[in-house]
N, C-alpha and C positions, 0 to 999 in steps of 0.2 A: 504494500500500500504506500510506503514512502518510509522516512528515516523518520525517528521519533526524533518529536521536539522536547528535547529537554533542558536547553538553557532556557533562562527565565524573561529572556528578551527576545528568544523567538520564539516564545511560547504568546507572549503580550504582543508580537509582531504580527503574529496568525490567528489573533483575536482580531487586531483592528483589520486584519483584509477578509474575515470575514464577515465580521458587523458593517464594512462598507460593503461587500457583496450585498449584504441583505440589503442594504440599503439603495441598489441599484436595481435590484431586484423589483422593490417596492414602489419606488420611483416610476419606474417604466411599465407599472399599469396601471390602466384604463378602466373606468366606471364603464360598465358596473362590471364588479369581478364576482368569476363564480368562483362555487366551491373547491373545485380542481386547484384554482388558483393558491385560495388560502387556505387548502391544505399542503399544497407547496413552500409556501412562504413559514407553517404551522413545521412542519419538516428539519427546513432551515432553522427554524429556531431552537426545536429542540435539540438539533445537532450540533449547534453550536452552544449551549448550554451544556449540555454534555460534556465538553473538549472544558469548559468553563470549568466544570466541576474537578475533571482530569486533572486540570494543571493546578487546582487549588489543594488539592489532593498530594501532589506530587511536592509541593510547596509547602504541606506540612510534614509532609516524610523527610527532609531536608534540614526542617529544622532539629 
């Protein structure tokens, strides 16, 4: 899947590009969105909440 992120600045690096994803994501649609949609967008977020929790996680095994 890829190399884990385990410093703590490219872990906060691959938060803000994907909270800007979301946010381009969001941006670029149109009234009226269906449910396809924001279950997409509902996806992205829990995915990136996840990745949130990971790294907060990771960040008290460190201490």
């Amino acid at each position: 899947m890829g190399n884990a992120l385990k410093g703590k600045d490219d872990q906060f690096s691959y938060i803000k590009n994907r909270v800007s994803m979301l946010n381009d994501v969001v941006e670029s649609m149109e009234p009226p969105v269906d449910a396809e949609e924001l279950k997409r967008v509902e996806d992205m977020i829990q995915s990136l909440n996840g990745k949130v929790v990971r790294f907060r996680q990771d960040r008290k095994e460190e201490e």
